[in-house]
Every structure is written in C-alpha cells, then in structure tokens.
MIPADREN-710694 format. One record per residue (C-alpha): x, y, z; residue in one letter. Coordinates in Angstrom, 2 decimals. Layout:
N
{{X, Y, Z}, 'a'}
...
This chain:
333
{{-5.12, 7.56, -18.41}, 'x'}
{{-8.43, 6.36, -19.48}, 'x'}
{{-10.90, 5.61, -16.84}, 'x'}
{{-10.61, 1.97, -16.70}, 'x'}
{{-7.26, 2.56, -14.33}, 'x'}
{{-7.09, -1.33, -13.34}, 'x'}
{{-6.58, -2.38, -17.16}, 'x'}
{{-4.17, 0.33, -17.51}, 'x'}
{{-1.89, -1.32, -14.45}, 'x'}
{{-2.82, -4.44, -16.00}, 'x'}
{{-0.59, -3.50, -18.88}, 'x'}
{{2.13, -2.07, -17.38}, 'x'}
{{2.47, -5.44, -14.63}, 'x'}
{{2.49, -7.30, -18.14}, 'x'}
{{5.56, -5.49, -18.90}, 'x'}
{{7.77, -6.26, -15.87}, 'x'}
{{6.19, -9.60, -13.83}, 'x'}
{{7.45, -10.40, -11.13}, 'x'}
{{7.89, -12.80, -8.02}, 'x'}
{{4.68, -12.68, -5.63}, 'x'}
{{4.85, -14.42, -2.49}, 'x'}
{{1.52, -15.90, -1.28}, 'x'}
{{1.56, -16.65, 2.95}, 'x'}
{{-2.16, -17.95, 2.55}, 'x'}
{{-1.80, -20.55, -0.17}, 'x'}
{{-4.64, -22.62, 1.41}, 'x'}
{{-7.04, -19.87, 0.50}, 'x'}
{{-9.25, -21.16, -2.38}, 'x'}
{{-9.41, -17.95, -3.48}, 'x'}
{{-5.92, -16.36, -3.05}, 'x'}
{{-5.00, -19.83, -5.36}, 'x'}
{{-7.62, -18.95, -7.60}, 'x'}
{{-6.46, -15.22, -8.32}, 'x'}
{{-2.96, -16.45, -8.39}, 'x'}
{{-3.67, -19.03, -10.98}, 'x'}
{{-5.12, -16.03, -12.92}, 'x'}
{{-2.29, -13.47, -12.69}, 'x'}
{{0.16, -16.71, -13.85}, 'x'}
{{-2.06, -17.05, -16.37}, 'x'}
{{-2.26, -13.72, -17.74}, 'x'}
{{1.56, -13.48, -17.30}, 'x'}
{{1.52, -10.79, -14.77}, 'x'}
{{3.15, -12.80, -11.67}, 'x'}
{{4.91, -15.82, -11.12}, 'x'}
{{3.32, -16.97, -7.56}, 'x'}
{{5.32, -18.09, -5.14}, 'x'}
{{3.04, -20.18, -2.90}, 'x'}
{{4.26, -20.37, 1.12}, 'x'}
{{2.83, -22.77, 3.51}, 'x'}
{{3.04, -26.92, 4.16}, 'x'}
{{3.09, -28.16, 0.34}, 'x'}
{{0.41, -31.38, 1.42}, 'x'}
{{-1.96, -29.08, 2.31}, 'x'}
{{-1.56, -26.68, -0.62}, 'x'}
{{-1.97, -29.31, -2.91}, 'x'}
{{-4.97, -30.84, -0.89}, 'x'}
{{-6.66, -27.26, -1.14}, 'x'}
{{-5.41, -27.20, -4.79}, 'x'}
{{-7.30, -30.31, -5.38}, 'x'}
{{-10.15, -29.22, -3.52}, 'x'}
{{-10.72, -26.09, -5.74}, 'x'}
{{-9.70, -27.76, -8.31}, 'x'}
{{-7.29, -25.56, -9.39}, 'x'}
{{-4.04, -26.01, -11.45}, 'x'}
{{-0.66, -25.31, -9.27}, 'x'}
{{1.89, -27.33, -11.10}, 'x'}
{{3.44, -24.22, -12.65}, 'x'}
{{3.96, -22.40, -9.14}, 'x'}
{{6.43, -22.27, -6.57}, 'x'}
{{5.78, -24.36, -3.53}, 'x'}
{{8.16, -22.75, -0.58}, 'x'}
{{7.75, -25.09, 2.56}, 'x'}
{{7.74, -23.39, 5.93}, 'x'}
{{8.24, -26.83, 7.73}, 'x'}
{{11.65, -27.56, 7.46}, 'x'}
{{13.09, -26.67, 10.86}, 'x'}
{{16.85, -26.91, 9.68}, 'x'}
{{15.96, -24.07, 7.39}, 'x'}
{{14.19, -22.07, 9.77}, 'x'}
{{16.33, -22.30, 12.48}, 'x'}
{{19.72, -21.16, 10.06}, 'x'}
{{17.13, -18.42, 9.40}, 'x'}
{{16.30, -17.13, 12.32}, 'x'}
{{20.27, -16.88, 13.42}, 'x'}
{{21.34, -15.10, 10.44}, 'x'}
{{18.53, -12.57, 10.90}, 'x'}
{{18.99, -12.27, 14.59}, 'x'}
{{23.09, -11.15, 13.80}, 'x'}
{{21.86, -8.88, 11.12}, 'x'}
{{18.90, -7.18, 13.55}, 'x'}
{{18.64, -8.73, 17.09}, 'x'}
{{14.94, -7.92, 17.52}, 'x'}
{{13.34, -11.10, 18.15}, 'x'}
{{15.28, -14.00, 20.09}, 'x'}
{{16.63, -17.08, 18.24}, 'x'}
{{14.16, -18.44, 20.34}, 'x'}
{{10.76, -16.58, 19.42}, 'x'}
{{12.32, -16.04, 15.15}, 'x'}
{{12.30, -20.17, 15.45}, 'x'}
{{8.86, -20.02, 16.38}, 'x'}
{{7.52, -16.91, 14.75}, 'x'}
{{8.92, -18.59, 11.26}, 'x'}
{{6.55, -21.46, 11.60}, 'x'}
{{3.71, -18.84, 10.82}, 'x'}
{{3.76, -18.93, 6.50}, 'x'}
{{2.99, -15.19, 7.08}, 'x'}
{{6.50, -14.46, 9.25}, 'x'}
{{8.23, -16.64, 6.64}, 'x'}
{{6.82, -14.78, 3.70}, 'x'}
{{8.05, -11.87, 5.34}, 'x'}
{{11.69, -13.43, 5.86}, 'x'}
{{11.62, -14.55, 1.85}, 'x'}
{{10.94, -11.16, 1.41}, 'x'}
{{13.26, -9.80, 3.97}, 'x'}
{{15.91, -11.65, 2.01}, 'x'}
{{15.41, -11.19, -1.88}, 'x'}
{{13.58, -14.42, -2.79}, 'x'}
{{10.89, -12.73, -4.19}, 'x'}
{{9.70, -8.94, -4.75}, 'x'}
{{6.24, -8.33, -3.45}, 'x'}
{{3.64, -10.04, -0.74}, 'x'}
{{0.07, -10.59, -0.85}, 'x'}
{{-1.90, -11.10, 2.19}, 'x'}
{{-4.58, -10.56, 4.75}, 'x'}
{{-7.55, -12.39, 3.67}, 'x'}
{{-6.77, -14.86, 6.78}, 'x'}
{{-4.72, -12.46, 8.75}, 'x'}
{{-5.55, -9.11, 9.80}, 'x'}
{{-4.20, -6.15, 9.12}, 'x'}
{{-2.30, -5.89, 12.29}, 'x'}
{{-1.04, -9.04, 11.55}, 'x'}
{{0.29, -8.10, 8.15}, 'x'}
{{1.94, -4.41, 9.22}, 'x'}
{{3.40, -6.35, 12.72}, 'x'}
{{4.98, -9.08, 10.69}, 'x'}
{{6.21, -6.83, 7.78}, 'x'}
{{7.63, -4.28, 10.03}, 'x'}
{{9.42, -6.76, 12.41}, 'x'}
{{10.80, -8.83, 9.31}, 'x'}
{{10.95, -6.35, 5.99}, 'x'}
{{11.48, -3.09, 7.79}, 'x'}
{{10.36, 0.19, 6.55}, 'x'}
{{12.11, 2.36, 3.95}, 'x'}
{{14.99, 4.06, 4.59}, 'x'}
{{14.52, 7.34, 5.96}, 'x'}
{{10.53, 6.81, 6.54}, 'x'}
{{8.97, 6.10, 10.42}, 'x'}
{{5.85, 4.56, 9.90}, 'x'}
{{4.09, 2.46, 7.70}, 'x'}
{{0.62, 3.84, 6.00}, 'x'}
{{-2.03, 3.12, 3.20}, 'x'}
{{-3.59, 5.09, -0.25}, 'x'}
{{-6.90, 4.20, -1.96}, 'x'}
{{-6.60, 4.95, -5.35}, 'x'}
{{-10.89, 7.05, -5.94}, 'x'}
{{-11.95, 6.51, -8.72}, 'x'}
{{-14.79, 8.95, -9.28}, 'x'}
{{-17.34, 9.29, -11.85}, 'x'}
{{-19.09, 12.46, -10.76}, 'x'}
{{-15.70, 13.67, -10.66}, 'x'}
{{-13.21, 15.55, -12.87}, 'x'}
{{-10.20, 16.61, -11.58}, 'x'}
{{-6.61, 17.43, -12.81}, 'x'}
{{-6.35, 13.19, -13.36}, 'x'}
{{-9.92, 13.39, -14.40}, 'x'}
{{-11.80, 10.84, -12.20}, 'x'}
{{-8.95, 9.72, -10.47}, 'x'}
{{-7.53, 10.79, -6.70}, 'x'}
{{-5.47, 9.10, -4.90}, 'x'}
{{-6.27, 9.50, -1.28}, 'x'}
{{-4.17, 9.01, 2.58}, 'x'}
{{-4.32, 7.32, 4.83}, 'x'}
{{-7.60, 5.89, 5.28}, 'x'}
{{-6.26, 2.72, 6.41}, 'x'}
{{-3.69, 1.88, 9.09}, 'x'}
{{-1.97, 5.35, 10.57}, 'x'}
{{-4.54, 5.98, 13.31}, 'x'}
{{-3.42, 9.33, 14.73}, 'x'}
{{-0.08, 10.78, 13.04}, 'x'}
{{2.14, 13.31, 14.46}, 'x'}
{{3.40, 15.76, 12.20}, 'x'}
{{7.11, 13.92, 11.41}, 'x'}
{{5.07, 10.81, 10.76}, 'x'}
{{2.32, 12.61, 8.48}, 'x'}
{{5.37, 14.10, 6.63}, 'x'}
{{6.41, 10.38, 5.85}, 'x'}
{{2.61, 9.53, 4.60}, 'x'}
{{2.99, 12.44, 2.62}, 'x'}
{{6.10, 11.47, 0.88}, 'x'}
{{5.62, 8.00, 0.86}, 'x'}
{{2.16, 8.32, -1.15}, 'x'}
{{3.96, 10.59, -3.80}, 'x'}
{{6.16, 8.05, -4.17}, 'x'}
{{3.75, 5.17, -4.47}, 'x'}
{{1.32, 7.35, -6.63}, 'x'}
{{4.74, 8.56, -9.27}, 'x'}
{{5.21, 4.33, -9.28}, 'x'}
{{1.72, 3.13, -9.68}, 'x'}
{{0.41, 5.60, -12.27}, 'x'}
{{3.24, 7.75, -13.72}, 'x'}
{{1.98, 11.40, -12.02}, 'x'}
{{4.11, 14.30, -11.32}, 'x'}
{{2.50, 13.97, -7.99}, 'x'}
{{0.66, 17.12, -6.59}, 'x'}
{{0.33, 16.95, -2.46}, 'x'}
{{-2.50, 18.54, -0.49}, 'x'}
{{-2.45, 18.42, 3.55}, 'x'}
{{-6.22, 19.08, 4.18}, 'x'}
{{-7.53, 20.82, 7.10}, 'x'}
{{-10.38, 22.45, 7.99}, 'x'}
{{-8.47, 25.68, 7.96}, 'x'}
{{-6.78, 27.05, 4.48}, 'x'}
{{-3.32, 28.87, 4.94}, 'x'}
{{-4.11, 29.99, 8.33}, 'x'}
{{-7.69, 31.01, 8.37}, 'x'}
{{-8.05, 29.40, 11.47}, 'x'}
{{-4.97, 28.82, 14.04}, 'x'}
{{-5.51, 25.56, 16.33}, 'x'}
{{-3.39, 22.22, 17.43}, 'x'}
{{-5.07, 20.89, 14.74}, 'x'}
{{-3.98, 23.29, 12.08}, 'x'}
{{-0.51, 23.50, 13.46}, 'x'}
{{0.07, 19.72, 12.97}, 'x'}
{{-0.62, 20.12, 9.06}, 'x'}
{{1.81, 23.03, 8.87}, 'x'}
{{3.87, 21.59, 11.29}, 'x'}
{{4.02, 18.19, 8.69}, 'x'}
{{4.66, 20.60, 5.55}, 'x'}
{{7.67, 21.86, 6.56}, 'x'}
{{8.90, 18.75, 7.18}, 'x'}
{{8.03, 17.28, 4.45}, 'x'}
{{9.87, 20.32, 2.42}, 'x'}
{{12.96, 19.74, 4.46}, 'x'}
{{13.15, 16.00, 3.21}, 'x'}
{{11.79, 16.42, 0.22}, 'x'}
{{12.38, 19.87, -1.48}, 'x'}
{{11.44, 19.19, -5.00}, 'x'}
{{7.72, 17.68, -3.68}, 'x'}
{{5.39, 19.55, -5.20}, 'x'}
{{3.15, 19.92, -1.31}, 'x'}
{{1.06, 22.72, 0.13}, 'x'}
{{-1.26, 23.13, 2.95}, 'x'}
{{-2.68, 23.23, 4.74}, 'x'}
{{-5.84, 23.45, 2.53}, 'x'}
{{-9.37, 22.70, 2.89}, 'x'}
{{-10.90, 20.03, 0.57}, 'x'}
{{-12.64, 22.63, -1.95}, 'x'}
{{-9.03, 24.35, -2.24}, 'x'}
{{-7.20, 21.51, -3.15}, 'x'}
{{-9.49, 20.67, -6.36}, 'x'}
{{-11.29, 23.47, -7.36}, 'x'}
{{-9.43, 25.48, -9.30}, 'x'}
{{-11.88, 28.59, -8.81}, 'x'}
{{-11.81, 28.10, -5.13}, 'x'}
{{-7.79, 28.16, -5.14}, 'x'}
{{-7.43, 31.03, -6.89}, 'x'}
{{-9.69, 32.81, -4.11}, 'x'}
{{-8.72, 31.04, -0.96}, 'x'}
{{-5.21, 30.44, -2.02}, 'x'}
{{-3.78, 32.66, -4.81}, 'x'}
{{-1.47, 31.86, -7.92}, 'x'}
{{1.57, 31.13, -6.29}, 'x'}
{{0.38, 27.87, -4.98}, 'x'}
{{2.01, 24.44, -7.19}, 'x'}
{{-0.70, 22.59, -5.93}, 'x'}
{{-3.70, 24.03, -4.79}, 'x'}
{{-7.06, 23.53, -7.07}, 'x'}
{{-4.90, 21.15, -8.90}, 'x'}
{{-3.86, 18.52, -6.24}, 'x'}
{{-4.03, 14.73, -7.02}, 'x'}
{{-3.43, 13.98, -3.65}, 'x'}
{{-5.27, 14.26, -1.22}, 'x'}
{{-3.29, 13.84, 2.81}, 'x'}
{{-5.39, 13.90, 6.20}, 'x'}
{{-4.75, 14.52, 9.16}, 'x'}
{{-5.54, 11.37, 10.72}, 'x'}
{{-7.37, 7.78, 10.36}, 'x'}
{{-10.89, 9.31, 11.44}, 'x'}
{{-10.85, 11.43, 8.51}, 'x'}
{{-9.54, 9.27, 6.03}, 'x'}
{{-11.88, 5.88, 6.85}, 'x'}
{{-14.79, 8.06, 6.97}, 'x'}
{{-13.71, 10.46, 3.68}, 'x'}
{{-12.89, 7.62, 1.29}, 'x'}
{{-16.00, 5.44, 2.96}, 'x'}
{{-18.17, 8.41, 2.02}, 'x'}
{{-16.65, 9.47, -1.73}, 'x'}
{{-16.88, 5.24, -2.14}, 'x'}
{{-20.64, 5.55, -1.63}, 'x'}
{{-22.33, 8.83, -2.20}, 'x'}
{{-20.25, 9.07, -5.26}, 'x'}
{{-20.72, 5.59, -6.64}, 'x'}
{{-17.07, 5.45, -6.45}, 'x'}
{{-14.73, 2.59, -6.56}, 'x'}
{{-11.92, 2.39, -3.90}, 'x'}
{{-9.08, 0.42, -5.01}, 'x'}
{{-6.99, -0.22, -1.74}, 'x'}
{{-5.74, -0.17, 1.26}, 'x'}
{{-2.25, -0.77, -0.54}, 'x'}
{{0.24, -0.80, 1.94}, 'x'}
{{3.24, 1.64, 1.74}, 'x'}
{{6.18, 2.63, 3.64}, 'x'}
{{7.57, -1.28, 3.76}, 'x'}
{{11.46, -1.66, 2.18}, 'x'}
{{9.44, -4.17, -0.35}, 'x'}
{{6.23, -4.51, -1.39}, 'x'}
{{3.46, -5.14, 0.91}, 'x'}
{{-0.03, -5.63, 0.27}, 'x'}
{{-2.83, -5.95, 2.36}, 'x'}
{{-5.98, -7.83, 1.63}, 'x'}
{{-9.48, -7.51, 2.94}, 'x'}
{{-10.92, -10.75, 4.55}, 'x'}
{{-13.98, -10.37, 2.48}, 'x'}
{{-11.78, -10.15, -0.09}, 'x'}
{{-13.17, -11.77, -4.25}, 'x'}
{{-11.08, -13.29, -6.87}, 'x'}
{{-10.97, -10.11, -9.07}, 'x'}
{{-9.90, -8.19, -5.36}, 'x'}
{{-7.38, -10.35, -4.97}, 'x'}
{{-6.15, -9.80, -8.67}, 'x'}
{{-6.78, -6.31, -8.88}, 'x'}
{{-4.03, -6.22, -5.25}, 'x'}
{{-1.43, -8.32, -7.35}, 'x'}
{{-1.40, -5.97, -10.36}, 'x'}
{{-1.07, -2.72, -8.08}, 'x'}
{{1.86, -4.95, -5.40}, 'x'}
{{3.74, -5.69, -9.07}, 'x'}
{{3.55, -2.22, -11.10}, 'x'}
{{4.97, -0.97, -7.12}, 'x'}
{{7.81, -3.57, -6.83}, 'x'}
{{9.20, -2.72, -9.85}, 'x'}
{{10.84, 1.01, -8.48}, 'x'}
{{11.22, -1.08, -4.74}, 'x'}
C-alpha cells in the first residue's frame, strides 16, 4: 500500500458503496461531505432528521440533496410501532422512554441501523462521543461475543518505516478509558478485525507494556498477560504477543534481543494495543505531532454495524475521509 492510504480506501469504497445513514443532516458540512461521497459514487446518503429543515439547511448551503434519501424522524405512528417491536425483541428501554428517545435523529439512526435499512452511521460533529457509543450500544448492540466498544487511529508516519512501511494502526486512544484484561482482549481482537477489513493485513498484535515478557512483574504487567491469554483462548489463530515494550514490537533488532525468534509478532507488529486510554490519547497525540504524523480516526469498533464517530471540529475532507473508512468496514459487518 502506497503511502497515500486514504486514496487507497477511496478505491476499494468505490468498489462496494453502500447505504450511510446521516443523524445530523442539518450540518452544512456533514451535507456537504455527503454530497461529495454521492458524487464520487462511494455512498448513497441516507439523510435522518425533519425533511423542512434539511432542505432549509440544504438551501442555505446551497447544496444539491435531490438525489438523497430523506428518512423523517417525525412521524409518531412510525416511531411508536418502533419502539414496541424493539422493546419485545430487547426490553431495555420502556415503550415509554424508546417513544421519546426515537425523536432524537441520532436514536433513530441507530434504530435504521438496528434494523437493516442501511449499513453504516456517521456522526458526532453535533453529538458527543458519549452520545454516539450510548445510543449505538443501547440501539445497535455490540458484536457477538465482544464486551465493550473501543476505537483505532490508523498513524500514518513519515519518519517511520515499519513492517506496513509508514503505516500503524494504533488502540484505543479513544473511548475505552481503563480496560480490564477480558475487555482489552476484545480491543485486541476487535482491532485485528477492523485493521484485516480496512486495509487487507494479516494483522500482527502487540500488547505494550512497560515490561517485555516479564522483565518486570506488577498489576500492571499482569493485566497485559492476563489480556493475552484471553485473547488466545478466543482467538487462537491471532497472530498476538506481549506483553512487549514499544521498541520490541517494531524494531526488529530490539526483538531479536529482548524477545527471541520464536515470537510471530514481535519487531514486526502492525498493531500496536495499550493498556489503557491514558496511554493511548497521549501516544497517538504525541506520534500525531512530534512525528508530523497524520491520525486518521477515532473509528469506532466493536458495534454489530458500522459506527463512526466524528470530531466536532470536524472539515469536509474529515468528514469524507470517516465515510470512506465506515464503508470499506461495513462491507465484512
């Protein structure tokens, strides 16, 4: 893969568009980067929200909707047979509180999902992140088999050359605040499944630590190796190891001391696991800008369809560049 990863996924959504649901169609700028993913024939946007007010944004921006999907969240008949077919399927919410949750476009997004109307969301640059995971969670549901939701950045790195040459993909440095080890077993497996989607790997897993293969013994360590054997039991063909510090994950010199030969992943790894949110806001934060590196992310994973979270600072080409990654994902969801 060349290092111009985002044209690369560019192609491959190209190749198998699909149904995006937008929650926050009154966004001048979420209408503007679906406009261009219709245009370059990556998506077909489904736009979710009061269809007046769409259009009066729409007009506003002057921006050309008539070839997208206008889902109305107002019509109360709808919601309510809704929220009583979900309710015998999961009894989570009340009739009550899924009649009123569904009047949020982002709950009903979540329920088009939920129900095979479309195969990916897009939101977050008016909600927050809580917002997104809460109403994905409650309405989508995680994967089977997988406890808790989490996020990759895809690094791309130009000082860097590695076994994917500048790129690493890196977790979670966005939602999982403080894993335990069953749950950090799930992030583990969860971003080798993403990564083997998004970018065709044979993915290589590293649980970093400060320790490598028991050079130090602590809680700390014992979580890592604690999450590796899990992650072996429910996954035995994962190619995993840990735990390892950074430099023995990606240095193939440093392995071979630290580590040895028998090791499928270490000094080779392309990607990279820690232990919790601390590390992984302030690791990709750091690569990002000593490195001149480009983040691509937080794309949500862990969600029984595909989820994707936006930042509310969030440009056009953002925007875009989340669509491409939600639709090259939904295709193996």
């Amino acid at each position: 893969m060349t290092l111009d990863v985002m044209s690369q996924l560019e192609k491959k959504a190209k190749n198998c568009p699909k149904k995006v649901l937008f929650p926050e169609a009154q966004n001048p700028i979420i209408l503007k980067a679906a406009k261009k993913a219709l245009d370059n024939k990556i998506a077909f946007p489904i736009l979710v929200g009061s269809p007046t007010k769409i259009h009066e944004a729409s007009n506003e921006a002057d921006i050309d909707i008539n070839d997208m999907t206008i889902i109305s969240n107002d019509d109360e008949g709808l919601i309510g047979k809704l929220a009583e077919e979900f309710y015998i399927e999961n009894q989570i919410f009340s009739v009550k509180k899924l009649n009123r949750v569904l009047k949020n476009p982002l709950y009903f997004a979540a329920m088009m999902l939920h129900r095979g109307q479309a195969d990916a969301m897009v939101a977050g640059i008016d909600n927050t992140t809580a917002d997104v995971i809460l109403a994905s969670q409650v309405i989508v549901g995680l994967q089977k088999g997988i406890s808790v939701p989490s996020s990759i950045f895809l690094m791309n790195i130009p000082s860097f050359e590695g076994s994917e040459g500048n790129l690493i993909v890196l977790a979670d440095g966005g939602v999982c605040e403080n894993p335990n080890p069953s749950e950090l077993a799930d992030i583990s497996i969860t971003t080798a499944q993403t990564t083997e989607a998004l970018l065709g790997w044979e993915p290589r897993v590293a649980l970093l630590s400060y320790s490598t293969k028991g050079s130090v013994e602590s809680d700390a360590t014992k979580k890592v190796i604690d999450a590796l054997n899990f992650a072996k039991e429910r996954q035995p063909n994962l190619l995993i190891d840990g735990e390892l510090q950074l430099d023995a994950a990606i240095v193939p010199e440093i392995a071979t001391k630290k580590v040895g030969l028998d090791s499928p992943v270490a000094g080779k790894a392309n990607i990279l696991i820690v232990p919790d949110l601390n590390v992984g806001n302030i690791l990709y934060k750091g690569i990002q800008r000593f490195a001149k590196a480009d983040a691509y992310g937080p794309f949500l994973q862990g969600f029984a369809k595909t989820v994707s979270d936006l930042s509310r600072g969030s440009s056009v080409d953002d925007v875009y560049g989340v669509i491409i990654m939600a639709v090259v994902r939904a295709k193996s969801l």
